[in-house]
N, C-alpha and C positions, 0 to 999 in steps of 0.2 A: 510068733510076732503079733503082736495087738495092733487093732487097727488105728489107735492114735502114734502107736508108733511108724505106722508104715504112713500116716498121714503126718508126724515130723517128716518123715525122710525125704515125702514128695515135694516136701515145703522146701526144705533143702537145697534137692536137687535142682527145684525151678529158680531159687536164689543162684545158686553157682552156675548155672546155663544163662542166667542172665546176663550176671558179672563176666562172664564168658565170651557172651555176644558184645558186651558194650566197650568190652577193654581186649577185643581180640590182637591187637597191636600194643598193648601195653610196656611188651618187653624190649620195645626198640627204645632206645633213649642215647640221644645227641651224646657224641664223643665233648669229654669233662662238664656232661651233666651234674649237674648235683644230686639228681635224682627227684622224684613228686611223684605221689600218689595220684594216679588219674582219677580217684572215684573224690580223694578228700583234696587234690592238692598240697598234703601234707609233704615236706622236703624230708628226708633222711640227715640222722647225725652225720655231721656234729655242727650242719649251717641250719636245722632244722630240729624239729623235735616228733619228727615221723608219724604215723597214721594220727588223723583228728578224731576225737570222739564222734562214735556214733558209723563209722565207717563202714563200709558194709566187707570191704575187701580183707581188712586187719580182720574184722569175724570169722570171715570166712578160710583166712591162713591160720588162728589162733589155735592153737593145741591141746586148747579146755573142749 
């Protein structure tokens, strides 16, 4: 493993501990929420159009 890689992964890891720490209650949401993104206040389909550009949460779930 090369050291710029293991210095992505530290970069990484301190983004996801963060998001972590800042949205540790994230998953509670009010009975017939519509749902919102805590970090973007983005609302979910279909009264919304879900994470806002630049999001750091939708990054950090993304699949790429």
């Amino acid at each position: 493993m090369s050291e710029d890689e293991v210095a992505r992964l530290r970069a990484e890891v301190a983004e996801l501990l963060r998001l972590l720490e800042k949205h540790q209650w994230s998953g509670l949401t009010p009975v017939k929420s519509i749902g919102a993104c805590p970090e973007c206040a983005g609302a979910r389909p279909p009264e919304g159009t879900g994470h806002r550009p630049g999001c750091a949460l939708a990054a950090a779930l993304s699949l790429d």
